[in-house]
PDB file with one MODEL, atoms N, CA, C and O in Angstrom:
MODEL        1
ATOM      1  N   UNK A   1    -142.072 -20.026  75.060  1.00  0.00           N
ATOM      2  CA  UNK A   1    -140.696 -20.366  75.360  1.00  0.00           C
ATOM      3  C   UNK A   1    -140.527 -21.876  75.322  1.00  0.00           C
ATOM      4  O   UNK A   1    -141.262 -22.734  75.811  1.00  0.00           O
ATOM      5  N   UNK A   2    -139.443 -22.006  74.661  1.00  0.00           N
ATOM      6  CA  UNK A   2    -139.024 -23.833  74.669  1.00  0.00           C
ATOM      7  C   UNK A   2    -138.930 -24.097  76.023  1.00  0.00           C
ATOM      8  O   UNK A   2    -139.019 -23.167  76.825  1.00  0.00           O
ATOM      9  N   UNK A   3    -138.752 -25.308  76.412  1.00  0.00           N
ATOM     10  CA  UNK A   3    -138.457 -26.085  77.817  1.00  0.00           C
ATOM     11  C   UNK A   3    -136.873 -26.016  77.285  1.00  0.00           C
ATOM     12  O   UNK A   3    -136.541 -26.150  76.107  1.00  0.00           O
ATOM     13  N   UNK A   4    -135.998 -25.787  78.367  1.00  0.00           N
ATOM     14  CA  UNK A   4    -134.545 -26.224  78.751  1.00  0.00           C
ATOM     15  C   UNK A   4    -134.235 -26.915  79.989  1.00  0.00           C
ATOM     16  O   UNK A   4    -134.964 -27.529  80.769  1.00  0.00           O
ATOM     17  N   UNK A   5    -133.151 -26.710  79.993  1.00  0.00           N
ATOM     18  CA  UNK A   5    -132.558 -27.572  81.595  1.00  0.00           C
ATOM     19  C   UNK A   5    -131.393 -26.979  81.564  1.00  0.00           C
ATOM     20  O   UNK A   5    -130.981 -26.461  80.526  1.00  0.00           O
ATOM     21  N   UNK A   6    -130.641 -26.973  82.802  1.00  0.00           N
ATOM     22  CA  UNK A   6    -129.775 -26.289  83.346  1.00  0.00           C
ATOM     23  C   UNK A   6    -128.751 -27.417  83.896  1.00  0.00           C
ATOM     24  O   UNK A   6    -129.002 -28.151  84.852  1.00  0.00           O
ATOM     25  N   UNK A   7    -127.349 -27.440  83.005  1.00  0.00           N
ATOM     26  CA  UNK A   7    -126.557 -28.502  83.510  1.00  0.00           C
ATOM     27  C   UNK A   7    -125.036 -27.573  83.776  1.00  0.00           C
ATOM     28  O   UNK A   7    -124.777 -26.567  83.116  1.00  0.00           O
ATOM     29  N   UNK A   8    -124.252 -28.048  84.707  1.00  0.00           N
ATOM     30  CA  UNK A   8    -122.985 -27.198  85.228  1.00  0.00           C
ATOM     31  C   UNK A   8    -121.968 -28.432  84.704  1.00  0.00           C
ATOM     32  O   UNK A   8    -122.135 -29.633  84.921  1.00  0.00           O
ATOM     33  N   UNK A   9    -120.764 -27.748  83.885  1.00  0.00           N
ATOM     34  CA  UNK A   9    -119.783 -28.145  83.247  1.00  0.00           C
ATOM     35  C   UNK A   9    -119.036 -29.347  84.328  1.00  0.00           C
ATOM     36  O   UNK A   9    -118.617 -29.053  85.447  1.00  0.00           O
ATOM     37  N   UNK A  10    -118.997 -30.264  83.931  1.00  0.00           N
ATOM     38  CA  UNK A  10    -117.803 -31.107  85.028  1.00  0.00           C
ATOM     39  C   UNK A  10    -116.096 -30.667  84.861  1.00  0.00           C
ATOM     40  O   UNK A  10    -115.084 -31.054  85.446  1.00  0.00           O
ATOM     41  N   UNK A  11    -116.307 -29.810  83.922  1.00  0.00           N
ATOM     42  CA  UNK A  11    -114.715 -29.421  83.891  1.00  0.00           C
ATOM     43  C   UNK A  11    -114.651 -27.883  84.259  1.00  0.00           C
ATOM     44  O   UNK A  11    -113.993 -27.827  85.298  1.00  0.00           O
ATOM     45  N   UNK A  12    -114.873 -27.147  84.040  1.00  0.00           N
ATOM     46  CA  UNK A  12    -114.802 -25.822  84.577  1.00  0.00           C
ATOM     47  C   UNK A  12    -115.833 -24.991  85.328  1.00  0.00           C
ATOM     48  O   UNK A  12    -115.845 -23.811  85.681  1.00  0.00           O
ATOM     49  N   UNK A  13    -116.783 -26.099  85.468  1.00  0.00           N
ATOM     50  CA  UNK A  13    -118.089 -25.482  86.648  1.00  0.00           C
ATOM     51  C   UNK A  13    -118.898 -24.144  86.311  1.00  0.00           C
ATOM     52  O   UNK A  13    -119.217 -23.350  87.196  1.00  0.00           O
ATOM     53  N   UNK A  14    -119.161 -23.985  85.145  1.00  0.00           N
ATOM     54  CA  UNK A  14    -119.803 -22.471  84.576  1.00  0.00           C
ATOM     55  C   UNK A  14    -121.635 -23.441  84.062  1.00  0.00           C
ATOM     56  O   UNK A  14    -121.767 -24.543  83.530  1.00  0.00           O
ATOM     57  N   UNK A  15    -122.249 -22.880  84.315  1.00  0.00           N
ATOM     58  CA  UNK A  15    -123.999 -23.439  84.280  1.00  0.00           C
ATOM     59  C   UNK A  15    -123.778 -22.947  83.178  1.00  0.00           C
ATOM     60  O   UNK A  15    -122.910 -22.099  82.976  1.00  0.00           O
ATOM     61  N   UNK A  16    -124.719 -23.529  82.118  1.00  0.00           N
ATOM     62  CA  UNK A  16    -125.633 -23.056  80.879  1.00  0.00           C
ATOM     63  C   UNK A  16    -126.557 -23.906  80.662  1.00  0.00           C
ATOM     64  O   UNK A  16    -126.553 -25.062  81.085  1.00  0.00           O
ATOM     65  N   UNK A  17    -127.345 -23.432  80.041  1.00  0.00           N
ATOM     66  CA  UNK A  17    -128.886 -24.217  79.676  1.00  0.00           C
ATOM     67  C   UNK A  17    -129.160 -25.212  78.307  1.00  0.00           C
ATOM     68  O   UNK A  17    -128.393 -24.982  77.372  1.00  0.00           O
ATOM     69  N   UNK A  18    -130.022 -26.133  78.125  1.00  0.00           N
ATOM     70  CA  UNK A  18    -129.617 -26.623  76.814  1.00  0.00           C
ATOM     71  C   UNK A  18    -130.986 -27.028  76.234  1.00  0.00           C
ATOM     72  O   UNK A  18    -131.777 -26.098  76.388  1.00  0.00           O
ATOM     73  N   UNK A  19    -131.298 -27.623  75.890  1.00  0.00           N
ATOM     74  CA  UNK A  19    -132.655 -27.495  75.084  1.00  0.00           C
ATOM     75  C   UNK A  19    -133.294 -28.906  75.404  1.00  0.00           C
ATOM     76  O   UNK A  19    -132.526 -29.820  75.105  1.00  0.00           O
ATOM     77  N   UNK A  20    -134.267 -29.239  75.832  1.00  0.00           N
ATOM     78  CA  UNK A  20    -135.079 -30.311  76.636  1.00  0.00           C
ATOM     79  C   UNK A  20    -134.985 -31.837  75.524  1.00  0.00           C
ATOM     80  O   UNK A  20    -135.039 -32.969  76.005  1.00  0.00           O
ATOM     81  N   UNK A  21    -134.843 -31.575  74.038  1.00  0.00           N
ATOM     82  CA  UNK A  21    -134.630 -32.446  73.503  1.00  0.00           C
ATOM     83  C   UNK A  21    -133.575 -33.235  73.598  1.00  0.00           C
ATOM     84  O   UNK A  21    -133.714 -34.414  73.273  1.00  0.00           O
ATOM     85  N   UNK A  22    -132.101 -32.684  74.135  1.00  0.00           N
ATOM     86  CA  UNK A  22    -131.061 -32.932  74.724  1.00  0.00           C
ATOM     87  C   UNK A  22    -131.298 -34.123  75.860  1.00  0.00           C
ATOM     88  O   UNK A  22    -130.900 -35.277  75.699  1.00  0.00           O
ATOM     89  N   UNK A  23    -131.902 -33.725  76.855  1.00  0.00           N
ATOM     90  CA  UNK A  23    -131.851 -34.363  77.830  1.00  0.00           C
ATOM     91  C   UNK A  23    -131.555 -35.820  78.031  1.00  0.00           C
ATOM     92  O   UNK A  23    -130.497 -36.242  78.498  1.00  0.00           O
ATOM     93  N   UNK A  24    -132.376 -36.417  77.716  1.00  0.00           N
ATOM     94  CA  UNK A  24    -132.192 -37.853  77.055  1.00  0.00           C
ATOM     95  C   UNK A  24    -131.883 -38.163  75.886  1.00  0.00           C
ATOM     96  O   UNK A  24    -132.018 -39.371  75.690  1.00  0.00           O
ATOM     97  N   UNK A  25    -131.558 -37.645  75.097  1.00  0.00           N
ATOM     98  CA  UNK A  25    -131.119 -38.002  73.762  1.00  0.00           C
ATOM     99  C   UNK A  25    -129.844 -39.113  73.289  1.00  0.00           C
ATOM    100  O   UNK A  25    -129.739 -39.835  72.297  1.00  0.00           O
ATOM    101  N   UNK A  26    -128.775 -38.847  74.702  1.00  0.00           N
ATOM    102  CA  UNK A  26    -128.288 -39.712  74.506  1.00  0.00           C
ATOM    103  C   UNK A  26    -126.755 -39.610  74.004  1.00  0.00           C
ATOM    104  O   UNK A  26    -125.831 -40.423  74.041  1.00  0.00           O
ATOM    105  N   UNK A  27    -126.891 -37.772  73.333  1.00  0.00           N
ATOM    106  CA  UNK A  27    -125.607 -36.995  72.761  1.00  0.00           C
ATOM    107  C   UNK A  27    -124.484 -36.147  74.158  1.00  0.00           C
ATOM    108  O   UNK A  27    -124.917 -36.037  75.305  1.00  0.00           O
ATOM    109  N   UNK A  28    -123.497 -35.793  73.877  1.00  0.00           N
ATOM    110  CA  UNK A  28    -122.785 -35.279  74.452  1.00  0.00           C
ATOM    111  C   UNK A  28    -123.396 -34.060  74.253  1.00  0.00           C
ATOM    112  O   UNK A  28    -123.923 -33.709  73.198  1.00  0.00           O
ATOM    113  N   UNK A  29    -123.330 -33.459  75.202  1.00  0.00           N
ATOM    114  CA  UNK A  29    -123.268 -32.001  75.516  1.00  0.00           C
ATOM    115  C   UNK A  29    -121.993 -31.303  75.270  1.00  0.00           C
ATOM    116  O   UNK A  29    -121.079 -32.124  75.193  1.00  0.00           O
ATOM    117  N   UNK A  30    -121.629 -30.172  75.130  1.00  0.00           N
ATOM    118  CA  UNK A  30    -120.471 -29.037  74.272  1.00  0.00           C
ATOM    119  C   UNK A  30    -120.571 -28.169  75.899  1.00  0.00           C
ATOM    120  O   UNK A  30    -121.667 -28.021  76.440  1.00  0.00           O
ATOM    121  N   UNK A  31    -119.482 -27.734  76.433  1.00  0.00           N
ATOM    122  CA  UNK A  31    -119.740 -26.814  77.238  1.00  0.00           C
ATOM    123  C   UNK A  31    -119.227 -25.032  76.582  1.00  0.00           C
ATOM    124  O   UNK A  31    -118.070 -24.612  76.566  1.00  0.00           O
ATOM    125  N   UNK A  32    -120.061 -24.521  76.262  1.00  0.00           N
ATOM    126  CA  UNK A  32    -119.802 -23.582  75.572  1.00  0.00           C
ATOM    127  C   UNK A  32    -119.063 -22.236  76.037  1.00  0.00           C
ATOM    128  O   UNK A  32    -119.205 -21.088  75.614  1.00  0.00           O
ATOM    129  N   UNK A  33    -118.231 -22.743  77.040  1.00  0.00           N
ATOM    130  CA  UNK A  33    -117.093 -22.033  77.806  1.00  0.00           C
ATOM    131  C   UNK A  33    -115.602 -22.531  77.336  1.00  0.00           C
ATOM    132  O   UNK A  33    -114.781 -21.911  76.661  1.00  0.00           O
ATOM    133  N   UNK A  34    -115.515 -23.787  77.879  1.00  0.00           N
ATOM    134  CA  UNK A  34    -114.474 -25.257  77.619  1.00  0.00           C
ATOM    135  C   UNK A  34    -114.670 -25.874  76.387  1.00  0.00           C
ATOM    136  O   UNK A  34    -113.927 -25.563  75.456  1.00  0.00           O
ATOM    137  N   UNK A  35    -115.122 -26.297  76.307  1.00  0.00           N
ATOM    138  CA  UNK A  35    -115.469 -27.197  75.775  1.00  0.00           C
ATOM    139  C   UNK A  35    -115.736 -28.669  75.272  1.00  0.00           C
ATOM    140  O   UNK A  35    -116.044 -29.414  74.342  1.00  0.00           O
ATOM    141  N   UNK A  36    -115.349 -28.507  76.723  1.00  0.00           N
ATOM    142  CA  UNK A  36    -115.596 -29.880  77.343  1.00  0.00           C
ATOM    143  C   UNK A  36    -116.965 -30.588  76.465  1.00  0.00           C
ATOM    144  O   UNK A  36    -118.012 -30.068  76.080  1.00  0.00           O
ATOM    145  N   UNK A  37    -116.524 -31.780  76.365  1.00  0.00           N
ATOM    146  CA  UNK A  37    -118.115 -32.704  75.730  1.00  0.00           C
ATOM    147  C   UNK A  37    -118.335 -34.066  77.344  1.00  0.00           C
ATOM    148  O   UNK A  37    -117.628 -34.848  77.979  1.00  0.00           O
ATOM    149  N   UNK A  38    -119.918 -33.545  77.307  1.00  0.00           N
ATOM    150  CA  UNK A  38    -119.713 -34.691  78.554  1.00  0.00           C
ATOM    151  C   UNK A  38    -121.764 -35.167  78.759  1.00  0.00           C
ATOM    152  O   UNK A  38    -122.596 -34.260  78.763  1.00  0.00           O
ATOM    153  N   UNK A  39    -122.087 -36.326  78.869  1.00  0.00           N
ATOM    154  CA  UNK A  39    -123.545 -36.606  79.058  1.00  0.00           C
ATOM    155  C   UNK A  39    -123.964 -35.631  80.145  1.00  0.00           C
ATOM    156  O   UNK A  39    -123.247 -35.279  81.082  1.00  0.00           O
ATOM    157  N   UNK A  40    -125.411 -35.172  79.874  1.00  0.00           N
ATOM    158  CA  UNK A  40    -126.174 -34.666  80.588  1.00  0.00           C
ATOM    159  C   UNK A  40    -126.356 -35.382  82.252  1.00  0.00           C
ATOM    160  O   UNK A  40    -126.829 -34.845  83.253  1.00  0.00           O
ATOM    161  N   UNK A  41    -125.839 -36.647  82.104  1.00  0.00           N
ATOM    162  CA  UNK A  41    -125.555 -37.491  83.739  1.00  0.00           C
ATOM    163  C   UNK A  41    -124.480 -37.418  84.514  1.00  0.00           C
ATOM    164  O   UNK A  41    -124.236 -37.861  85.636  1.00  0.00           O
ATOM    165  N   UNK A  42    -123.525 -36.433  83.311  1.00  0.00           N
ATOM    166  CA  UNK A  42    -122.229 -36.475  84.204  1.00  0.00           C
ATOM    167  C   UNK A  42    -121.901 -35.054  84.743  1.00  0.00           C
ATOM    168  O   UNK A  42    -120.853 -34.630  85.230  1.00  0.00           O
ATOM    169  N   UNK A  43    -123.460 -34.247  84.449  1.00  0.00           N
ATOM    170  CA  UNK A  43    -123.394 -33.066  85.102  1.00  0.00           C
ATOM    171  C   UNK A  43    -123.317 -33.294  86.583  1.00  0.00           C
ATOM    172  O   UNK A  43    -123.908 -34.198  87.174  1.00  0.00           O
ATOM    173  N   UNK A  44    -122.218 -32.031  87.348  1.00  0.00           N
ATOM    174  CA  UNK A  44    -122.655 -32.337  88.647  1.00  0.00           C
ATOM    175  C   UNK A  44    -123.861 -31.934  89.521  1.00  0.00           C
ATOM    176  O   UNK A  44    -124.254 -32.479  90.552  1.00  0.00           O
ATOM    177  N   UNK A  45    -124.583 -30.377  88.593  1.00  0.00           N
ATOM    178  CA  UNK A  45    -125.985 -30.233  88.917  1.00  0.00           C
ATOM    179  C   UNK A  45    -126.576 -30.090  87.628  1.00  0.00           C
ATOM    180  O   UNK A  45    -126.047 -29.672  86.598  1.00  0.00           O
ATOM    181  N   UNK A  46    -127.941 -30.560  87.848  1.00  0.00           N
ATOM    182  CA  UNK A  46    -129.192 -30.872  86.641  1.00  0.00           C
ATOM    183  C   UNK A  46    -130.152 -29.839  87.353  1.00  0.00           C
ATOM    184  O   UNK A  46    -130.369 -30.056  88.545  1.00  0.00           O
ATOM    185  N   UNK A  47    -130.724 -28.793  86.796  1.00  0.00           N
ATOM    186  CA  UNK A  47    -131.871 -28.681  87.473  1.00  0.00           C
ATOM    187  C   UNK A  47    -133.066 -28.432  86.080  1.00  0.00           C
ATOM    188  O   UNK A  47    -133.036 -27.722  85.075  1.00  0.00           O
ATOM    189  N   UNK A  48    -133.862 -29.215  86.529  1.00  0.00           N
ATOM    190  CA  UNK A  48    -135.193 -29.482  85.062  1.00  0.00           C
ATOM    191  C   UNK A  48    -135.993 -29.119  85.291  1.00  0.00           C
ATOM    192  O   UNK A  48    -136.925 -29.316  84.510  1.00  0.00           O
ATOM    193  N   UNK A  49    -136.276 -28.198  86.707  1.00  0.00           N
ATOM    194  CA  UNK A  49    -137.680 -27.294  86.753  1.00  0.00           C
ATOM    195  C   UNK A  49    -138.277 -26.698  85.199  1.00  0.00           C
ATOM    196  O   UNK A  49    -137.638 -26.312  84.220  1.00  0.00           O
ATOM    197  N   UNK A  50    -139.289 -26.768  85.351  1.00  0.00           N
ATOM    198  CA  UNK A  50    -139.743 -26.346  84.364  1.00  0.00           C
ATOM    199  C   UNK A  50    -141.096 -25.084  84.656  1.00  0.00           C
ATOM    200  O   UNK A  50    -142.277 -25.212  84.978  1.00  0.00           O
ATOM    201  N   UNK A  51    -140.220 -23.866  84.355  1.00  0.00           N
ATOM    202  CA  UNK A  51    -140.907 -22.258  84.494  1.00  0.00           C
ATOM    203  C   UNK A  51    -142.200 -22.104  83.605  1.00  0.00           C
ATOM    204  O   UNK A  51    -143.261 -21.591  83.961  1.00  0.00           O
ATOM    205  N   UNK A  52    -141.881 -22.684  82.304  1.00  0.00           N
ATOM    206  CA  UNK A  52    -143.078 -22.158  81.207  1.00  0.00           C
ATOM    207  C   UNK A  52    -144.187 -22.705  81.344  1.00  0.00           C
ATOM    208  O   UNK A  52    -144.549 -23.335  82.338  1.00  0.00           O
ATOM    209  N   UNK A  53    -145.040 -22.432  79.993  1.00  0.00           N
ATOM    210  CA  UNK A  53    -146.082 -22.619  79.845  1.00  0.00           C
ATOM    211  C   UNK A  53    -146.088 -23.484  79.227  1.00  0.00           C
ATOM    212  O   UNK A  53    -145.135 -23.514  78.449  1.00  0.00           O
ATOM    213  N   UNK A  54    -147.370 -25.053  79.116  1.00  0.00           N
ATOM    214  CA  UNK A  54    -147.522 -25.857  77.648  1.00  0.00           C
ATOM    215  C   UNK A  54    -147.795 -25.242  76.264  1.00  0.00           C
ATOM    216  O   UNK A  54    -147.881 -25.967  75.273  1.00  0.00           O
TER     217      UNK A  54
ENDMDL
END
């Protein structure tokens, strides 16, 4: 399994996950509800646990 992270929309508050290359990259995020575009910093929760395996 890839690594993701878990960021919640600043405009309509619905979680989805996004792909670890994201994280810092530096791009807007798409909220794939809204569609809101907004940095991974302007989430109001981040959570980057990481479940998998190397």
């Amino acid at each position: 399994m890839d690594r993701v992270f878990w960021v919640k929309c600043p405009s309509c508050a619905k979680r989805f996950n996004v792909d670890w290359t994201l994280r810092h990259a530096g791009y807007d995020l798409i909220c794939p509800f809204c569609h809101h575009e907004f940095l991974p910093d302007e989430s109001p929760e981040l959570d980057e646990r990481w479940y998998g395996h190397s």
